[in-house]
LOTIDREN-299128 format. One record per residue (C-alpha): y, x, z. Coordinates in Angstrom, 1 decimal. Layout:
BEGIN
Y,X,Z
...
This chain:
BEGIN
199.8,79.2,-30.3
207.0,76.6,-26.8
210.2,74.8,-24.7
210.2,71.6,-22.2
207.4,69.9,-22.0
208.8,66.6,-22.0
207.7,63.2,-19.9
204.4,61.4,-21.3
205.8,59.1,-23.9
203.9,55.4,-24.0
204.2,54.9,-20.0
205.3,51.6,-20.8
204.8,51.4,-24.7
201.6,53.6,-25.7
201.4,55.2,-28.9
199.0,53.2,-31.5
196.3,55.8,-32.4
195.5,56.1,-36.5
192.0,55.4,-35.7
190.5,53.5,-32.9
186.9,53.6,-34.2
185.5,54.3,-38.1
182.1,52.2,-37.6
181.0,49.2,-38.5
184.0,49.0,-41.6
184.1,45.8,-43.6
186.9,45.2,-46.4
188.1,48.3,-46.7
189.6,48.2,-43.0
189.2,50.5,-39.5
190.1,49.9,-36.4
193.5,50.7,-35.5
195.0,50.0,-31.6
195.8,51.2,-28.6
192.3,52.4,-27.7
193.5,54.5,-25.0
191.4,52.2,-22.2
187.6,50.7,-22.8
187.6,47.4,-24.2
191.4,47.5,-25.2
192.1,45.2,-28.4
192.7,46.7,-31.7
193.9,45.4,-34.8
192.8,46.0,-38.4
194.7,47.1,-40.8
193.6,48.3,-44.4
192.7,51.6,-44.4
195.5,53.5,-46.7
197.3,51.0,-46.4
201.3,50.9,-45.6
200.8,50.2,-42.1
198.5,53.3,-42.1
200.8,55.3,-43.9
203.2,55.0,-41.3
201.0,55.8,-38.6
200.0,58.9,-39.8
203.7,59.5,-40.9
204.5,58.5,-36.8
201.6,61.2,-35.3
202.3,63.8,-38.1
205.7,63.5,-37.0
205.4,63.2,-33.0
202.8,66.3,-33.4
205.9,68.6,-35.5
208.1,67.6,-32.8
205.3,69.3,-30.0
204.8,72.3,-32.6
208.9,72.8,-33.0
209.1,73.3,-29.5
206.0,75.0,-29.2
207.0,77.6,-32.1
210.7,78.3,-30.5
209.0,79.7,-27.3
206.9,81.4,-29.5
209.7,82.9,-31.2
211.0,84.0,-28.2
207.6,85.4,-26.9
207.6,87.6,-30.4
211.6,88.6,-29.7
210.7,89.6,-26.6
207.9,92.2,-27.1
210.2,93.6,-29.9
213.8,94.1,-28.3
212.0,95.3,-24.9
207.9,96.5,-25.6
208.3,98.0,-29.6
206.5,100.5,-30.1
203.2,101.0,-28.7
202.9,99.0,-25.5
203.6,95.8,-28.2
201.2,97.3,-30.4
198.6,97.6,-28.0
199.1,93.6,-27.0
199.4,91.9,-30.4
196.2,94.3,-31.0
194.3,93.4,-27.8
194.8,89.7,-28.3
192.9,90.0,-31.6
189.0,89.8,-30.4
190.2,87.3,-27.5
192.0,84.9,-30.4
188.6,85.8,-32.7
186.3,84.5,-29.9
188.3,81.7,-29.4
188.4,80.6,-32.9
184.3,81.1,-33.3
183.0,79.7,-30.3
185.7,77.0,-30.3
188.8,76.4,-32.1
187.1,76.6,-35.5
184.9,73.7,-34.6
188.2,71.5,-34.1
188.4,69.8,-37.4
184.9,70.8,-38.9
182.7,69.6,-36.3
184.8,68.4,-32.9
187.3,65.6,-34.2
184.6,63.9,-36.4
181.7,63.6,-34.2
184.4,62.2,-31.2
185.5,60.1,-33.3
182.0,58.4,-34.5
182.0,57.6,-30.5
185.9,56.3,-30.1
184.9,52.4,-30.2
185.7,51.0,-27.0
181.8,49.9,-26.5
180.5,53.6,-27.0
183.4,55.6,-24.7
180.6,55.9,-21.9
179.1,57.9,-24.8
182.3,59.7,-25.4
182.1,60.9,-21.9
179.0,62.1,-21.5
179.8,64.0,-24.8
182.6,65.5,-23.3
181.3,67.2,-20.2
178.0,68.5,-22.1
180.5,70.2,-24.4
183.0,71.6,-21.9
180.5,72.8,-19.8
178.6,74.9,-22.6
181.8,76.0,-24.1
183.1,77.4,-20.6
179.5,79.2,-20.3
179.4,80.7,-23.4
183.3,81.7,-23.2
182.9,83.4,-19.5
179.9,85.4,-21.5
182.3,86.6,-24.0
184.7,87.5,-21.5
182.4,89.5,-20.0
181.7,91.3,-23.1
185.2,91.9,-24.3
185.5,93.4,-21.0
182.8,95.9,-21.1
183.8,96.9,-25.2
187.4,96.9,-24.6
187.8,101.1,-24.9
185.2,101.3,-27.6
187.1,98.2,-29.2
190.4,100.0,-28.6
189.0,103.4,-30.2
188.2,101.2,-33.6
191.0,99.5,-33.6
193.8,102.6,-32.9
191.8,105.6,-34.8
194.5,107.8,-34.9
196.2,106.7,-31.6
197.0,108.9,-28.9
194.6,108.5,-26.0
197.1,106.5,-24.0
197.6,103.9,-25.9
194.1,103.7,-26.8
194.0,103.6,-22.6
196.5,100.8,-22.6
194.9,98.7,-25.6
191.5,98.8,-23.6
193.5,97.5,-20.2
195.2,94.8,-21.8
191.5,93.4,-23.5
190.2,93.9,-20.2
192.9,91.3,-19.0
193.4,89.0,-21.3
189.8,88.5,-22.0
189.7,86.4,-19.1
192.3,83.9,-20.7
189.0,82.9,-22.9
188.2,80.2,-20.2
191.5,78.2,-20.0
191.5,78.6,-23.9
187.8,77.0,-24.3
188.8,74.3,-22.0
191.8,73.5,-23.8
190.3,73.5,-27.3
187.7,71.0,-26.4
190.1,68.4,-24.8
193.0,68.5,-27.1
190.1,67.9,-30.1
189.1,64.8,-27.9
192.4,63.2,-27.5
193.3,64.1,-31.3
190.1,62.3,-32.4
191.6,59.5,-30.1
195.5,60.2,-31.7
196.4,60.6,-28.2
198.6,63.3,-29.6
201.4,64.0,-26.7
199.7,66.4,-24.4
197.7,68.7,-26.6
200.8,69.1,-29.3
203.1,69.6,-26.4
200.8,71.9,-24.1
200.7,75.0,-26.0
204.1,75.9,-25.1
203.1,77.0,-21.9
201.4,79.9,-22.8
204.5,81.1,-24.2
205.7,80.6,-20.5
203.4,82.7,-19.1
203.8,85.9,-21.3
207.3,85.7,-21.6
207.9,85.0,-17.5
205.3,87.5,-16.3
205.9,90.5,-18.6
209.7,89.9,-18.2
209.2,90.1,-14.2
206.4,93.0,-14.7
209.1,94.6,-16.7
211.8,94.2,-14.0
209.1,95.6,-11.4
208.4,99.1,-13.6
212.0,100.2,-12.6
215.3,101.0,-14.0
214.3,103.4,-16.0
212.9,101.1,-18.6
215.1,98.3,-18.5
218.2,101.7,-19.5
216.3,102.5,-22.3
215.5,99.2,-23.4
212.0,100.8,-24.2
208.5,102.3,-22.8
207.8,105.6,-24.2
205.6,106.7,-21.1
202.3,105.9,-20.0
203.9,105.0,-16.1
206.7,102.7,-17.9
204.0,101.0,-19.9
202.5,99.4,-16.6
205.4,97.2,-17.0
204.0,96.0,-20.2
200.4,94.6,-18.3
202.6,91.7,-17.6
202.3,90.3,-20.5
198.3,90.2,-20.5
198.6,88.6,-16.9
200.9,86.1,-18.4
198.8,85.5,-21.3
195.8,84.4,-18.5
198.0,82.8,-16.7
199.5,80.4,-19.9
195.8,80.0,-21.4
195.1,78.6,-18.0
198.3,76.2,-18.2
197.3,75.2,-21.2
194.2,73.7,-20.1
196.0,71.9,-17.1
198.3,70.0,-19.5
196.1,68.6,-21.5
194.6,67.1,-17.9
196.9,64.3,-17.7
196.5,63.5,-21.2
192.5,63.0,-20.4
193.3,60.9,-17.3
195.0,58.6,-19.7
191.9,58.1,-22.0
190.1,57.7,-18.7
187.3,60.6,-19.5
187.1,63.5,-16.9
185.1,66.7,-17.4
182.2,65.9,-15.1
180.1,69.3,-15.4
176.8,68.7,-17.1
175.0,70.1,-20.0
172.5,67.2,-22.3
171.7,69.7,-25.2
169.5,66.9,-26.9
172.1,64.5,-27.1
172.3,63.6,-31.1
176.3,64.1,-31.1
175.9,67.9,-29.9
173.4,67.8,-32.6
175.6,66.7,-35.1
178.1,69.3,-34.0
175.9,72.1,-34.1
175.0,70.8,-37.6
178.5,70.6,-38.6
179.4,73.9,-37.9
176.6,76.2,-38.7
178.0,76.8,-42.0
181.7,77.0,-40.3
180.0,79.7,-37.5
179.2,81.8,-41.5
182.8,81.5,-42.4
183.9,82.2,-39.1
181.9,85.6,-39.2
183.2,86.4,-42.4
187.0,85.8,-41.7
186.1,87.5,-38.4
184.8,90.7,-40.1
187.6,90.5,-42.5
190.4,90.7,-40.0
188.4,93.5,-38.5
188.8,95.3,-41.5
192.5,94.6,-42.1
192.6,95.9,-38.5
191.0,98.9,-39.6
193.5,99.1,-42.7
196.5,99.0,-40.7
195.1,102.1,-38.8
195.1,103.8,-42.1
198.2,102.5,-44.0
201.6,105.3,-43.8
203.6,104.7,-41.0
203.0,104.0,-37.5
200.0,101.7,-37.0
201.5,100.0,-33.7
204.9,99.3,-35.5
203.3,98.0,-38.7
201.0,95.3,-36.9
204.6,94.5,-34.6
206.1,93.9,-38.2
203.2,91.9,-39.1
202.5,90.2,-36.2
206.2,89.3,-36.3
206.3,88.2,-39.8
203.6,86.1,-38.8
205.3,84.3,-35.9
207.8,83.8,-38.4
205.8,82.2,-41.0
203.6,80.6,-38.6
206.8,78.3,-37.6
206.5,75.8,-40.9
202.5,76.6,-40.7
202.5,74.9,-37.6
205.3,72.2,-38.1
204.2,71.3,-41.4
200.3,71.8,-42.5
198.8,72.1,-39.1
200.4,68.7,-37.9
199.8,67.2,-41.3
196.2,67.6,-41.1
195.8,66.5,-37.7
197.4,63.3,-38.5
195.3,62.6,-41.1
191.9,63.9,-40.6
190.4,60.6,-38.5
192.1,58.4,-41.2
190.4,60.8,-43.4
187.1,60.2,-41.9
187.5,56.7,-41.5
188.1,56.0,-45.2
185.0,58.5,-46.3
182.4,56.8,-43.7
183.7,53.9,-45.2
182.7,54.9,-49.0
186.4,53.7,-49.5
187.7,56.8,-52.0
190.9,55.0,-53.5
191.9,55.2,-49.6
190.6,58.6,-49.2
192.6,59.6,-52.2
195.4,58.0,-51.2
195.6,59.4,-47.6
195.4,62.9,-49.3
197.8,62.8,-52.0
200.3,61.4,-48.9
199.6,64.6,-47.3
200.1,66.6,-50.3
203.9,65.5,-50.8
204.7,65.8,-47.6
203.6,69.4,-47.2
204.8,69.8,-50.7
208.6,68.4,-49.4
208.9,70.6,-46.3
206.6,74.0,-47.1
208.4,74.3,-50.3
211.8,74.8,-49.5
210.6,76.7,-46.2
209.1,79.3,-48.3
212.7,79.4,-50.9
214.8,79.9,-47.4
211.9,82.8,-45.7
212.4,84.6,-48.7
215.9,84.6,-49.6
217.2,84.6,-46.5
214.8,87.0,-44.6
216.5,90.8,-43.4
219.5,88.3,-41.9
216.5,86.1,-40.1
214.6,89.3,-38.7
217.9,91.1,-38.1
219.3,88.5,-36.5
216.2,87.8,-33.7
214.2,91.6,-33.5
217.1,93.8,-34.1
217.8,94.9,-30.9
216.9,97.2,-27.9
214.0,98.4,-28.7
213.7,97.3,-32.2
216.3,98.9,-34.1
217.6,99.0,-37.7
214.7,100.9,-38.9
212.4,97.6,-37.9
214.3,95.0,-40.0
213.1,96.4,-43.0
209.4,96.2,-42.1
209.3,93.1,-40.8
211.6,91.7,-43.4
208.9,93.1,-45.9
206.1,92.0,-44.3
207.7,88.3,-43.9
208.3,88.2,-47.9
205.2,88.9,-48.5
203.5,86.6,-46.3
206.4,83.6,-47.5
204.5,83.6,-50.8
201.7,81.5,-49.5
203.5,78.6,-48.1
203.1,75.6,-50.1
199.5,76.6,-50.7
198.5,76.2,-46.9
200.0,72.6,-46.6
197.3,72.2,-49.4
194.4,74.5,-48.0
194.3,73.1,-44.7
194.6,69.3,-46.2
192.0,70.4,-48.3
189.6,71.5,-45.8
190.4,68.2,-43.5
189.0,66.6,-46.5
185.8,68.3,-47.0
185.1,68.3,-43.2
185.7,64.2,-43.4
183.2,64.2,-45.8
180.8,65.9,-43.6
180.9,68.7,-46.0
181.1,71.7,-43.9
179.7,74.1,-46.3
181.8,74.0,-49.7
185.0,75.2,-47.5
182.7,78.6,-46.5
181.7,79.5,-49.5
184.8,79.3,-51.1
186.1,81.4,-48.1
184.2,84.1,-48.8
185.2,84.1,-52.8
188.7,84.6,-51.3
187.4,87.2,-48.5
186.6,89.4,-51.7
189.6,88.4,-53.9
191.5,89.6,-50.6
189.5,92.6,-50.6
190.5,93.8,-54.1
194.1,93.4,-53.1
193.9,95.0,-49.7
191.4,97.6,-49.6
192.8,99.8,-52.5
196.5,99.2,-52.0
197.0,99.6,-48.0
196.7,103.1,-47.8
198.9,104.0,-51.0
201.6,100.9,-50.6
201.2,100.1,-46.5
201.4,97.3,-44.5
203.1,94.8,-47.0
199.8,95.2,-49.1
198.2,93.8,-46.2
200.9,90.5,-46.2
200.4,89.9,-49.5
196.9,90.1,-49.3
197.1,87.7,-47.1
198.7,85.6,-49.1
196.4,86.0,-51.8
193.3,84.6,-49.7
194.8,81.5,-49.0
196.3,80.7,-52.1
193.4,81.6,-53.8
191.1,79.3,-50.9
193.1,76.4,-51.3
193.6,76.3,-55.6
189.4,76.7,-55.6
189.0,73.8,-53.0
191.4,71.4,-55.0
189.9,71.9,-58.0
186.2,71.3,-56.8
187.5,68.1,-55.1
189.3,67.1,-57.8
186.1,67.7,-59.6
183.7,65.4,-56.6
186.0,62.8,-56.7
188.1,62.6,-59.9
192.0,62.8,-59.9
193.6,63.6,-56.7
196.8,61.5,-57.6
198.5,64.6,-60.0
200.8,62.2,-61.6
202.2,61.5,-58.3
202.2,65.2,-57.3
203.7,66.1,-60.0
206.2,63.5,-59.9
207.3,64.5,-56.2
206.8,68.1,-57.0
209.7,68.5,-59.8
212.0,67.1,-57.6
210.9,69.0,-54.0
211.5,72.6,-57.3
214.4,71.5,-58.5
216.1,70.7,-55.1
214.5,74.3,-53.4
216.0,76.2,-56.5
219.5,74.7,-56.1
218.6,75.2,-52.4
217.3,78.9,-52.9
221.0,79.6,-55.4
223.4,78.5,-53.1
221.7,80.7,-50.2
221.9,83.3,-52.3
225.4,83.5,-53.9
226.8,82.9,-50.4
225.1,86.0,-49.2
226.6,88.1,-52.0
230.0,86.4,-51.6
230.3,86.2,-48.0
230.2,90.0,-46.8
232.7,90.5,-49.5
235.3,87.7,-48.0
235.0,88.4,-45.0
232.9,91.7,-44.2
234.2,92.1,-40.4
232.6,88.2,-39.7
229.8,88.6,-42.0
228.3,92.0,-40.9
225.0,92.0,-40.4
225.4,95.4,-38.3
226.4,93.1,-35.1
224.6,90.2,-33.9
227.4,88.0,-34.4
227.6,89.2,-37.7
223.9,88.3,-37.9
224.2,84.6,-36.4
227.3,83.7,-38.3
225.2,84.8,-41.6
222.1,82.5,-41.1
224.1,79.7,-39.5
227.0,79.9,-42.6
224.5,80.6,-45.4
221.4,78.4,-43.9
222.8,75.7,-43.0
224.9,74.4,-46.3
221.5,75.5,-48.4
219.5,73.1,-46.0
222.2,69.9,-46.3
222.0,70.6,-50.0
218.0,70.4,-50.1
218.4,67.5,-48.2
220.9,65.5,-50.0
219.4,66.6,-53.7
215.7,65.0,-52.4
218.0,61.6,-50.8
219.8,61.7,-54.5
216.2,62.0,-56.0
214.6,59.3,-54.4
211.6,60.8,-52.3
210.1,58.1,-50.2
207.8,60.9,-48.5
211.5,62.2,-46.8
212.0,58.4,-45.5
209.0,57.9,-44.1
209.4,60.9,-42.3
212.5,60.1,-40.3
211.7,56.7,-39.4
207.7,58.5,-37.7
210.9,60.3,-35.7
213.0,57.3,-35.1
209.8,55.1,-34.1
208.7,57.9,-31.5
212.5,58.6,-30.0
212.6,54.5,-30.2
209.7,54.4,-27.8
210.8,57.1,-25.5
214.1,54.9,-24.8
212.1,51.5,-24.7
C-alpha cells in the first residue's frame, strides 16, 4: 500500500457485515447478518439507523486497525530506501513503481469503489451467491489477462520509459530505472488478483483479510532488498550508501521483493475467500449483465483514470526539471507521501470502505434521509481524526522526518526537503476524508461520471499551480500542487451534492467542526510552545542532532498535544469519538470471545 498479520478474527464469532444484500428493500431497511455462508439468516435493521451506525463505526474501525499496521511496515519500507538506498538507486525504485502502480490503478484498483463493490454487492443475497461466483472468476480471469499484457509492455518500454522519466539522468541510472520496471512489472499479476478479491469480500464486509494483507508487500521489499543489500558486499553496508553502478545491484532486491509481496498479497486474501465460500474457478462469461454493468460503471472512471494518469506523468516530467537533484526530490516526495499517506489510509480510505455498501444500500433504496445520514457520519469522523493529523504533520514535521530518514544515507541535508515537501502535502488533509466520502457517494448513486469531470477541473487548477512554479520554486510546488487538486476535487463535489440532494447535514458539521478546530488549535499551541521551550531547558536531551535527541522530541512534544486533543473533544462532547472506541472495543471483544 505493514506488521503481523494477525489470526482470522470471527472463527467462533463472525463479524456482522454492514450489508448482507441491498435488493428487495421495504421500510426503509437492508439486510444486515452474517452472510458469510449461502442461506445464512440475516436480520433487518433500518438503514441509518443506530444499529447501522455502529456497524459501520465497528468495520471503519477493524479496517484502521489493518491500515495502522499496514502503514508502520510501510513506514519502515520508506526508512529503509532512505538511510540505506538515497540517492539514485531509491530514486530509480520509487520512479519505476510509478507505471506498475498507474496500470494497477486503471485496469483495476480504480474500479474498486466505482464499479467493483457495487455490482458485488447487487449479487450478495444469499439466493444469488452462485451468481456472485460465476462473477468472480469471469472477472479475475480477464483482469489476470489483461494485467500479464501490461506486464509485458512495461517490460518492453522500461528504457524508453526510464529516458522520459530521468531526462537529465546519467545513463546508469537511467540503466537501473529501466531494470527495476523490467522486474517489478511482473508484480502486476499478484496486484490484479488481489484487487479483485479484496473488492469482493469488502462488498461482503468481510473486512479482515484484505485490510490486513497489504502488509505483506512491505515484507517483501523490506526482506529482499535488505538481504540483496547484505549480498552486494561490505563495501556498501561501510558507506551506508550506493554511489556505483556494481553496488546498486544490491538495490534490485527491492524490485524482487516488490514481486514477491504483490504475490503475498494475493495469497492472503485466499483464506478470506474460502470463508465466503467463492473460489477463483478460471473462466471468462463476457456477456454476463454484471460485467456489463461494470464496464458501464467505469467507462467514465477509465476517462479520469487517463487524465490523473497523464497528469502524474507530467508531474514526473516536472520533477525532472525542478532545481535540485531529481532522484532526491521524488525520495523527499515519495517520503512525504508515505507520511501523509499514514492518516490517508487510517482515516478516509477506511471510512469510505465502511460506508460505501451502506451507501448503496440506502440509494437503491430511494431512502436519502439515510443516505444523508450515513454521509454526514462519515464526514465527522474524518473531520475528528484528519484534522488534528494535519495540525500535528505540520507543526511537528523536521522532528518527524529527522527522527525516521535522518540517517546513513539520508543525512541532514534531506530533512529539510522532505520536511518541505510533507508541509506541503499536510495541507490537504481534512479535504480527502471528504473527497474520497464524496466520491463513495456518487459511485453509490451509480453516478460515475460527475466525479471525472470534476477531476479534470482540478487536473487544470493543478496545472496552474504546478506547471509555472516547479521549475522556479522546486519540488514543494509540486506538494502543494497536490494539495490543491484534491482540495479543490472534493469542495466542487460537495457542493454539487449538496446541490442533487439538498443539505448534507451542515448544522451538524458545523457543530462537530468547531469543536474537532478549537481542540486541534489548543492541540497545534501546546506542540508548539514545547518545541521552542524544550531545546532551551534542556538542549543536550532535546537535540535534534542525535536520534535520541530526535525520539525524545516527538515522544515529549507529541504525545501531551495528542492527550490534550483528546481530552478537549471528551470535555466537548463528540459522540463521533465514542463511537469509535467501542467499533475497537467490540472487535478486540470478539477476538477474546
Amino acid at each position: 500500500m505493514a506488521s503481523s498479520y494477525p489470526s482470522p478474527i470471527g472463527e467462533n464469532a463472525p463479524p456482522t457485515p454492514l450489508i448482507e444484500a441491498p435488493a428487495p428493500l421495504t421500510d426503509e431497511a437492508v439486510l444486515l447478518g452474517d452472510a458469510a455462508l449461502p442461506g445464512e439468516g440475516a436480520q433487518i435493521i433500518p438503514v441509518g439507523g443506530p444499529g447501522a451506525q455502529r456497524r459501520i463505526v465497528s468495520a471503519a474501525a477493524l479496517i484502521m486497525l489493518g491500515q495502522l499496521l499496514s502503514s508502520v511496515l510501510g513506514m519502515a519500507r520508506i526508512e529503509v530506501i532512505n538511510i540505506l538506498f538515497y540517492g539514485a538507486a531509491s530514486g530509480a525504485f520509487i520512479i519505476a513503481l510509478r507505471p506498475v502502480q498507474q496500470v494497477t490503478d486503471l485496469l483495476a484498483m480504480g474500479a474498486v469503489s466505482g464499479a467493483l463493490i457495487p455490482t458485488f454487492v447487487d449479487y450478495a443475497a444469499p439466493g444469488r451467491r452462485h451468481e456472485l461466483r460465476r462473477i468472480y472468476g469471469s472477472l479475475a480471469t480477464l483482469v489476470t489477462l489483461m494485467m500479464a499484457l501490461a506486464a509485458l509492455a512495461l517490460f518492453v518500454l522500461a528504457p524508453w520509459l526510464a529516458g522520459v522519466y530521468l531526462t537529465h539522468a546519467t545513463p546508469a541510472e537511467r540503466a537501473l530505472t529501466a531494470t527495476f520496471i523490467r522486474i517489478t512489472a511482473f508484480g502486476l499479476l499478484g496486484l490484479g488478483l488481489y484487487t479483485v478479491g479484496a473488492a469482493l469480500l469488502y462488498a461482503l464486509n468481510e473486512v479482515v483479510y484484505p485490510a490486513f494483507a497489504t502488509f505483506i508487500q512491505h515484507v517483501g521489499v523490506i526482506g529482499v532488498g535488505m538481504v540483496a543489500l547484505v549480498g552486494a558486499g561490505a563495501l556498501a553496508m561501510t558507506h551506508g550508501n550506493l554511489t556505483s553502478a556494481a553496488d546498486m545491484t544490491g538495490a534490485v532486491g527491492l524490485a524482487v521483493g516488490f514481486v514477491i509481496g504483490a504475490a503475498g498479497e494475493a495469497a492472503l486474501i485466499v483464506p478470506g475467500l474460502r470463508k465466503v465460500r467463492v473460489a477463483w474457478r478460471p473462466s471468462l462469461d463476457l456477456r454476463h449483465p454484471a460485467l456489463r454493468q461494470i464496464a458501464r460503471l467505469y467507462a467514465p472512471i477509465v476517462v479520469g483514470l487517463l487524465l490523473s494518469l497523464a497528469q502524474q506523468n507530467v508531474e514526473l516530467i516536472l520533477n525532472g526539471l525542478a532545481p535540485g537533484d531529481p532522484s532526491r526530490n521524488i525520495t523527499a516526495l515519495q517520503s512525504a507521501t508515505t507520511l501523509v499517506q499514514f492518516p490517508v489510509g487510517l482515516v478516509a480510505a477506511a471510512l469510505t470502505l465502511a460506508v460505501l455498501p451502506a451507501l448503496t444500500a440506502a440509494a437503491n433504496a430511494g431512502d436519502n434521509a439515510a443516505f444523508k445520514r450515513t454521509l454526514t457520519l462519515g464526514f465527522r469522523l474524518g473531520l475528528l481524526l484528519m484534522v488534528p493529523a494535519m495540525v500535528g504533520l505540520i507543526v511537528l514535521r523536521t522532528p518527524i522526518v529527522a527522527l525516521l530518514f535522518e540517517h546513513g544515507a539520508c543525512a541532514t541535508h534531506c530533512t529539510d526537503m522532505n520536511g518541505f515537501a510533507l508541509q506541503n502535502y499536510a495541507y490537504q488533509l481534512p479535504f480527502l476524508a471528504f473527497d474520497q466520502l464524496l466520491i463513495a457517494a456518487f459511485y453509490a448513486r451509480k453516478n460515475t461520471i460527475t466525479p471525472v469531470v470534476v477531476g479534470v477541473i482540478s487536473i487544470g487548477l493543478w496545472a496552474l499551480v504546478a506547471v509555472p512554479l516547479t521549475p522556479r520554486i522546486g519540488m514543494p510546488a509540486l506538494a502543494f500542487a497536490s494539495s490543491t487538486l484534491n482540495s479543490a476535487h472534493a469542495l466542487i463535489l460537495f457542493a454539487l451534492l449538496t446541490m442533487a440532494l439538498g443539505d448534507l447535514g451542515l448544522r451538524a458539521l458545523w457543530e462537530g467542526f468547531w469543536r474537532i478546530a478549537l481542540a486541534s488549535v489548543a492541540m497545534g499551541g501546546l506542540a508548539w510552545g514545547l518545541l521552542l521551550l524544550l531545546p532551551r531547558v534542556a538542549p543536550g536531551v532535546f537535540s535534534l542532532a542525535t536520534l535520541p535527541g530526535q525520539a525524545l522530541t516527538v515522544a515529549a512534544v507529541g504525545v501531551p498535544a495528542a492527550l490534550l486533543y483528546a481530552a478537549l473533544i471528551a470535555a466537548l462532547g463528540m459522540p463521533e469519538a465514542r463511537l469509535l472506541a467501542d467499533g475497537v472495543r467490540a472487535w478486540l471483544a470478539r477476538r477474546r470471545g
